[in-house]
N, C-alpha and C positions, 0 to 999 in steps of 0.2 A: 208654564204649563208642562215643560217636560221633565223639571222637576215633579211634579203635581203628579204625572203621570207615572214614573219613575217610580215613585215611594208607594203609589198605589199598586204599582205590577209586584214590587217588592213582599209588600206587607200582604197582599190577597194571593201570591202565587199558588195556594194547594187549590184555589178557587177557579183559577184563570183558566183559556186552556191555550198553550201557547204552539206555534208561534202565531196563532189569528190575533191572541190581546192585544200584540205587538202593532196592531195595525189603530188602535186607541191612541199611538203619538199622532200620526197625522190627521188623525180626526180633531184631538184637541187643538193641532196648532190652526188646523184650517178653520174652525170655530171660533177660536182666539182671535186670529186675526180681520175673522169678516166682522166681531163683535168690536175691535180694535177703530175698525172704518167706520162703524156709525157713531163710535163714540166721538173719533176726531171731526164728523160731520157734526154732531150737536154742537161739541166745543165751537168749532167755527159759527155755527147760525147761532146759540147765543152771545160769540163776539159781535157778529154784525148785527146783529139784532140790538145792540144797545146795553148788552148785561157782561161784557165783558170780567165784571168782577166777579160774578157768578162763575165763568168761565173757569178765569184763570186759578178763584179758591177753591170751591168746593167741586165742581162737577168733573175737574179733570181728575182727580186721584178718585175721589169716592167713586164717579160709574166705571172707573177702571176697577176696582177693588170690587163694584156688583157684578158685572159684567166675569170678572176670574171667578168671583164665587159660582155665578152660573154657570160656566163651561165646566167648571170644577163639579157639582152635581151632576149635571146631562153625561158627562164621562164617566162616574159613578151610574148613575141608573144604567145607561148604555151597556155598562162592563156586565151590571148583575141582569139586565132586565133580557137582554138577548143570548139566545142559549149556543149561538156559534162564537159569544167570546167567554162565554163559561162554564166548566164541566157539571153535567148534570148533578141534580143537588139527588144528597142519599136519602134511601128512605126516613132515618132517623128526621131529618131536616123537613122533608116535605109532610111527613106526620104528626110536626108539632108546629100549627099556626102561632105568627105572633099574636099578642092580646091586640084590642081594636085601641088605636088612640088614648083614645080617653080612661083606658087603663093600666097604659105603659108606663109603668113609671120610670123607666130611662127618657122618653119623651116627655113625662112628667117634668122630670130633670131639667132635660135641656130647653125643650119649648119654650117655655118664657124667658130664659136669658136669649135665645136664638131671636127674638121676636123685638125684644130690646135691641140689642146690635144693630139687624136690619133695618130699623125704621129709625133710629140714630145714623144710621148711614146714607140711606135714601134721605131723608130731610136735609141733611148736612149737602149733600148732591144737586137736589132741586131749589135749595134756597140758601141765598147767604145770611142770613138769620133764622137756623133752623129754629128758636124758641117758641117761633108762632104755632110751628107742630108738636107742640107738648102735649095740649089736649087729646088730638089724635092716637098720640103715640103712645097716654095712659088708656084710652079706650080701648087700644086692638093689645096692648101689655094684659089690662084686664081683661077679653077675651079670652085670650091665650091661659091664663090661669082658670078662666070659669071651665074651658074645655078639657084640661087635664087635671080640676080640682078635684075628684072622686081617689083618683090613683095619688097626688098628693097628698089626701088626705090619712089614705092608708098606708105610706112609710113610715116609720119608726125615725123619728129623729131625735138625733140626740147632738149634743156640743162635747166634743172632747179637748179637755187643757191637758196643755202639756203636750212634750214628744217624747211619749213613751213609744220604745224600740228605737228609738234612736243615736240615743247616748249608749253606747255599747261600753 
């Protein structure tokens, strides 16, 4: 996490306002690690509970892995959403809303691989045979595509071979 935090104070500095951002380490670790304690409390109740291979395969790395990605967000929104850790936005910024969802096509983009990953992750977590949630996990993949298929549809896609600019 203070890596995480680190490379975000770095990369967002003209945005931040410091030294209050600076106060986002102990936020993440104190998050981090209350999220740390419920994880070692599940691990334990499905050891004693009888699913110890549940346990000890999937649920210990993958809800640590969901678990970073969420305090990893919540410190991102945190950073941008509350205006005592970041300088007010100029008018250029505040007078150009983003597009809704369903026409962003950088959301376009990422959405459905985002969507992929997480539920590959979370099945992989809650069960040792995550195969039984395939169905599931092509329903809410298809979702995901029906919600930002408009803005998909209107990029321009193309395949390019080769690595031109490359070979200098």
């Amino acid at each position: 996490m203070t890596i995480f935090v680190s490379l975000h104070l770095w990369l967002f500095q003209a945005e931040l306002r410091f030294p209050h951002a600076l106060l986002l380490y102990p936020l993440g670790i104190a998050a981090s690690a209350c999220l740390n304690m419920v994880r070692i409390g599940a691990l334990l109740i499905l050891g004693i509970e009888g699913q110890p291979d549940l346990a000890v395969g999937g649920f210990h790395s993958h809800a640590g892995w969901v678990m970073f990605t969420a305090v990893a967000l919540g410190i991102i929104a945190v950073a941008r959403r509350v205006t005592w850790f970041n300088r007010a936005p100029s008018a250029a910024v505040a007078a150009t809303p983003l597009p809704p969802l369903r026409r962003d096509p950088v959301a376009a983009r990422i959405l459905p691989f985002a969507v992929f990953m997480l539920t590959a992750l979370v099945a992989a977590a809650i069960r040792p045979n995550p195969a039984m949630f395939y169905p599931i996990r092509v329903i809410l993949l298809g979702a995901a595509f029906a919600l930002v298929w408009l803005a998909l549809r209107d990029i321009a896609w193309r395949i390019s071979v080769g690595l031109k600019g490359w070979a200098r």
